[in-house]
ZAMARGU-4260 file (C-alpha; in steps of 0.2 Angstrom, whole numbers, plus 5000, padded with zeros to 4 digits):
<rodrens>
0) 5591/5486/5435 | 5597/5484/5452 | 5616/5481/5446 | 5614/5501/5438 | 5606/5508/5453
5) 5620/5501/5462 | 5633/5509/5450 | 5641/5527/5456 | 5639/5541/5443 | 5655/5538/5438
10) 5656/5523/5433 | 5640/5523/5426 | 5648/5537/5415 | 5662/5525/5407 | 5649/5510/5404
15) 5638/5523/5397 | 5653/5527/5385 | 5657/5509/5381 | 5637/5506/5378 | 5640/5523/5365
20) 5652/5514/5356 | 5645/5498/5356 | 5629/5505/5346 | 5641/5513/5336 | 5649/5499/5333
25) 5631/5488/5330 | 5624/5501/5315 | 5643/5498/5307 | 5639/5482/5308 | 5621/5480/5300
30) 5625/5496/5288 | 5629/5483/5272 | 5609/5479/5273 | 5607/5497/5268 | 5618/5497/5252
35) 5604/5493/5241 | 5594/5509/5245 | 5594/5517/5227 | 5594/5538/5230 | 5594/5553/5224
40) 5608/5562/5216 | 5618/5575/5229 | 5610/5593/5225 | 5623/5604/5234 | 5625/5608/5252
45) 5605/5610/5255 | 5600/5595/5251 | 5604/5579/5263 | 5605/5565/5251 | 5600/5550/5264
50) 5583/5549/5262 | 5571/5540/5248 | 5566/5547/5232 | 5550/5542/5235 | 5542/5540/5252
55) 5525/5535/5260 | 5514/5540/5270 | 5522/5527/5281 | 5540/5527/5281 | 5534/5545/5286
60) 5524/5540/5300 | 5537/5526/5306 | 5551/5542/5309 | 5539/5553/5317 | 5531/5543/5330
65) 5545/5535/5334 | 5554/5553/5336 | 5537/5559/5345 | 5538/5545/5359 | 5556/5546/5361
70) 5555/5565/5364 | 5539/5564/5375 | 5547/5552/5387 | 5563/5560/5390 | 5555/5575/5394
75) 5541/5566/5405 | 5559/5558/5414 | 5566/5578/5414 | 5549/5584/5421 | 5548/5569/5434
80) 5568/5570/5441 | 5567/5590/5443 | 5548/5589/5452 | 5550/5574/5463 | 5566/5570/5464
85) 5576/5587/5466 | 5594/5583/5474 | 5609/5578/5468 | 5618/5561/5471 | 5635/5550/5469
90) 5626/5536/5462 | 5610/5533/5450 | 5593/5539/5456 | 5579/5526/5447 | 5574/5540/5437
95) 5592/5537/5431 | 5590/5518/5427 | 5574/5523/5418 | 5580/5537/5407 | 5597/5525/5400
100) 5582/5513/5398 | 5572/5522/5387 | 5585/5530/5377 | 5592/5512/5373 | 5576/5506/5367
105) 5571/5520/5357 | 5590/5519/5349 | 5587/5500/5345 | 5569/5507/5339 | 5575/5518/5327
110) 5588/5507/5320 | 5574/5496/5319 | 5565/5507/5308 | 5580/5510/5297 | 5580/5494/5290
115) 5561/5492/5288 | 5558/5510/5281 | 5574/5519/5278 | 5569/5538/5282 | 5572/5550/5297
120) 5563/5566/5298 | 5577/5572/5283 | 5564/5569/5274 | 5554/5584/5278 | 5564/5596/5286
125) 5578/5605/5283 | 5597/5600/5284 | 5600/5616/5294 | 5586/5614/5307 | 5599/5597/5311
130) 5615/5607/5311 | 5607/5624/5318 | 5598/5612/5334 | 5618/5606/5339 | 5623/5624/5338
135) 5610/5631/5350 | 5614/5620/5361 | 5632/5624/5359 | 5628/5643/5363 | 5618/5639/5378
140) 5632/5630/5385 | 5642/5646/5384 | 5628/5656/5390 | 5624/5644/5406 | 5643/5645/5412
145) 5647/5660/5410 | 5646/5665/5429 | 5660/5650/5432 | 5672/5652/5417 | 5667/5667/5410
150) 5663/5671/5389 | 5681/5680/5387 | 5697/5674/5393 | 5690/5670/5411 | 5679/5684/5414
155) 5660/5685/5410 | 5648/5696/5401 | 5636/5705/5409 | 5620/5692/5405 | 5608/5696/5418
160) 5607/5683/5432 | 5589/5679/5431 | 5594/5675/5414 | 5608/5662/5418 | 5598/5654/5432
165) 5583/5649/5422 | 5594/5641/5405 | 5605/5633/5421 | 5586/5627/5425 | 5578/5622/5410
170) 5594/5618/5399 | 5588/5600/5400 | 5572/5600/5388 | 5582/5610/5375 | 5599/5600/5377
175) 5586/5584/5375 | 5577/5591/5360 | 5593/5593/5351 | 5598/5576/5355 | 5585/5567/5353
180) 5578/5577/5335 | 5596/5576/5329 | 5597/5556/5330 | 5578/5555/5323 | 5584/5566/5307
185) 5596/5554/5302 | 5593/5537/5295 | 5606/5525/5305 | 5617/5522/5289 | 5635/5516/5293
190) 5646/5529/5283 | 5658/5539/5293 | 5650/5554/5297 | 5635/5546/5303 | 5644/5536/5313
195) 5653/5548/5321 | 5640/5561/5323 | 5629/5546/5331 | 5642/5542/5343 | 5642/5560/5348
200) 5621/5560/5351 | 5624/5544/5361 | 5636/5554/5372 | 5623/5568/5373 | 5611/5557/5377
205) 5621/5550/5390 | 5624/5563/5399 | 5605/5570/5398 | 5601/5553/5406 | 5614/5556/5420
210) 5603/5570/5428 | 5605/5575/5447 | 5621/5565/5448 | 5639/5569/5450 | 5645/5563/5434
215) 5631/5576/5425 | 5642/5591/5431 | 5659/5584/5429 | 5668/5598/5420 | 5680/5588/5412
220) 5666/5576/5405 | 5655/5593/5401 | 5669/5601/5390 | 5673/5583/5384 | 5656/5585/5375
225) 5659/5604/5368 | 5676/5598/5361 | 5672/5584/5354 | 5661/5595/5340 | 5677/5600/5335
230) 5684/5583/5330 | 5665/5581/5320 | 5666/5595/5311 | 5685/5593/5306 | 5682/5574/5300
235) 5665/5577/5292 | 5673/5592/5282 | 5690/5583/5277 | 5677/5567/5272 | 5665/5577/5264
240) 5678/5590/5253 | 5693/5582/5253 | 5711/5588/5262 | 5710/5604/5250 | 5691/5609/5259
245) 5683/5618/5272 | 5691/5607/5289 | 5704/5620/5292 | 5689/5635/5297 | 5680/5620/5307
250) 5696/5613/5316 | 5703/5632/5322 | 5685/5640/5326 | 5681/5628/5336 | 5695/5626/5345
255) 5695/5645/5346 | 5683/5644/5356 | 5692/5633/5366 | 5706/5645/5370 | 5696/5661/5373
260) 5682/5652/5382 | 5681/5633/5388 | 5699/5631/5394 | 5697/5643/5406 | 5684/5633/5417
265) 5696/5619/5418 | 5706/5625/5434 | 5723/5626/5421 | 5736/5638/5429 | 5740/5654/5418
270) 5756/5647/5411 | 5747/5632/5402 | 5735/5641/5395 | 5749/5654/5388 | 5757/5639/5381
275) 5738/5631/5375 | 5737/5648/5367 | 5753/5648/5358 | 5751/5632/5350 | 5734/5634/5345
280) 5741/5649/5334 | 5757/5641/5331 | 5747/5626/5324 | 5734/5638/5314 | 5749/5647/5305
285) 5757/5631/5300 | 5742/5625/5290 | 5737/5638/5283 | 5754/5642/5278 | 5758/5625/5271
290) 5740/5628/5259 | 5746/5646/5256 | 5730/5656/5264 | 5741/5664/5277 | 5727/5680/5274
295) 5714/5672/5277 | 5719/5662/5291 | 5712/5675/5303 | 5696/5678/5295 | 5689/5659/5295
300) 5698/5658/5312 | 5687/5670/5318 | 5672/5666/5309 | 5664/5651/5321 | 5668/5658/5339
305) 5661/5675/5331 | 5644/5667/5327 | 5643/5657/5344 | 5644/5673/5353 | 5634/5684/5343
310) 5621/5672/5346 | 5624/5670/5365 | 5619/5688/5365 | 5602/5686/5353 | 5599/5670/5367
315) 5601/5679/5381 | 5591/5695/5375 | 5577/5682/5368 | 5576/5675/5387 | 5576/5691/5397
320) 5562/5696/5386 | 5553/5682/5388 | 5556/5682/5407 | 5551/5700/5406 | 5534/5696/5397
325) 5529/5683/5411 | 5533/5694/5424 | 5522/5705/5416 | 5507/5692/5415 | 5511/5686/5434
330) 5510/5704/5440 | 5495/5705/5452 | 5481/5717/5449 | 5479/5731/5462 | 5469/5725/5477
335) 5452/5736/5473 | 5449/5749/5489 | 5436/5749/5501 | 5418/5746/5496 | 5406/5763/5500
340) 5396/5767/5513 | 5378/5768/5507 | 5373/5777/5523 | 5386/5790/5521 | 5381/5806/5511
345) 5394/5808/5494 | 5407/5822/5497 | 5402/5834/5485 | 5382/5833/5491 | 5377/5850/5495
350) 5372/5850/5515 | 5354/5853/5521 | 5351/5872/5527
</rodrens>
């Protein structure tokens, strides 16, 4: 403990990353256990196939709880740094220390629980509430920085500063739901796209423990994290359909958004980016060329950063209205006036004659 406190942010950062992989690296290892596990057949892109054909009330109960405590806790450590703690530092506050604490145990937990009851919460929710909690958190990304890089090609939208200041605020209980539920939805089984994708929640998870430090705001460690759901998507897709899929659509729009939004806020000069620009559609005609869907190449290019900022607009507007309506119930009732006189006759009493 004492060795971590003494860490700076930075280098806390890398051994954090080295720790990722590492964990990575451990459910590889123990993912043979999990072979035997008879399931389901695949039923089509609703359906998540990791989870067993018949569970109990307990292999129920072991994923929620375990998810329960792990979110509780990390947002008791969010509630803690931003009440009592309140500044920003070089090195590791203890609320640090306890949050990379917490987040390895209850990763060690659920891998745990893996091997003695298999499910994650897959079991009763939706595939798309794990995809959709990733892409909210993407959008608020987009939404929170937009003062700094702007939403198109360096210059901002006009989201309402009250707006901005309380997601820039409050990010951190929804950036940690989307972590923590994500990594709770999945069984730790060793194939590739889990491995990857649970790399990616270690990184996320990283970086929510790295509060009120340097390395938390480090923009070149912040757009590390949005890129990198670019390399998931394309390798999930290209594993999941095969060269002849879907990877082209994920690979360009998310890197779309990289050229007409997040490249922006990296201090590049004008020329780079110009030549960042032309590759990308360079590289984008190439492929699509070479499968022969030159006509659709814009289309499905466009079709990610399309969604992510329609719905930094729906966030935003969700937000102000929500602000709005507290406002509203904060308001102060009109102080009441002056109690009457007794002693003094009404206006209106007719005088005596």
């Amino acid at each position: 403990m004492t060795a971590l406190r003494n860490l700076s942010a930075g280098r806390a950062l890398l051994v954090g990353v080295a720790a990722s992989a590492a964990m990575t690296g451990l459910i590889w290892l123990l993912g043979g256990r999990l072979q035997g596990i008879e399931l389901l057949p695949d039923q089509g892109a609703s359906w998540y196939y990791w989870k067993l054909p018949d569970p109990t009330l307990w292999t129920r109960l072991s994923a929620w709880l375990g998810y329960a405590a792990h979110q509780i806790a990390f947002w008791w450590l969010i509630h803690y740094a931003q009440t009592r703690v309140r500044r920003y530092t070089g090195g590791l506050h203890p609320v640090n220390v306890a949050a990379l604490a917490v987040n390895t145990a209850f990763i060690a937990l659920h891998v745990l629980q893996t091997h003695l009851f298999y499910d994650g919460l897959a079991q009763d929710v939706s595939i798309f509430s794990s995809q959709g909690s990733v892409i909210l958190l993407l959008v608020a990304v987009l939404l929170m920085e937009n003062r700094r890089r702007g939403l198109f090609l360096g210059r901002p939208a006009p989201l309402g500063r009250a707006v901005v200041d309380f997601a820039r605020r409050y990010h951190g209980y929804l950036f940690s739901w989307a972590a923590v539920y994500t990594f709770w939805y999945h069984p730790a089984e060793a194939t590739s796209g889990h491995l990857i994708g649970f790399f990616y929640m270690f990184l996320l998870l990283l970086q929510g423990s790295l509060f009120l430090t340097r390395a938390h705001t480090n923009r070149w460690w912040t757009f590390t994290l949005e890129a990198m759901v670019a390399v998931h998507g394309t390798l999930v897709a290209v594993m999941s359909s095969g060269p002849d899929g879907a990877w082209p659509m994920f690979l360009f729009g998310f890197l779309g958004v990289f050229v007409i939004t997040q490249m922006h806020g990296l201090g590049l000069s004008a020329a780079v980016r110009w030549v960042l620009a032309a590759c990308y559609a360079g590289a984008a005609m190439l492929v699509y060329g070479l499968r022969g869907e030159l006509g659709a190449a814009a289309s499905e290019a466009v079709r990610i950063p399309a969604i992510e900022y329609v719905l930094v607009g729906v966030l935003a507007l969700l937000l102000w209205l929500g602000l709005r309506a507290a406002a509203l119930f904060r308001r102060p009732a009109p102080a009441p006036g002056p109690a009457p006189d007794p002693s003094a006759a009404p206006q209106d009493a007719p005088r005596a004659r």
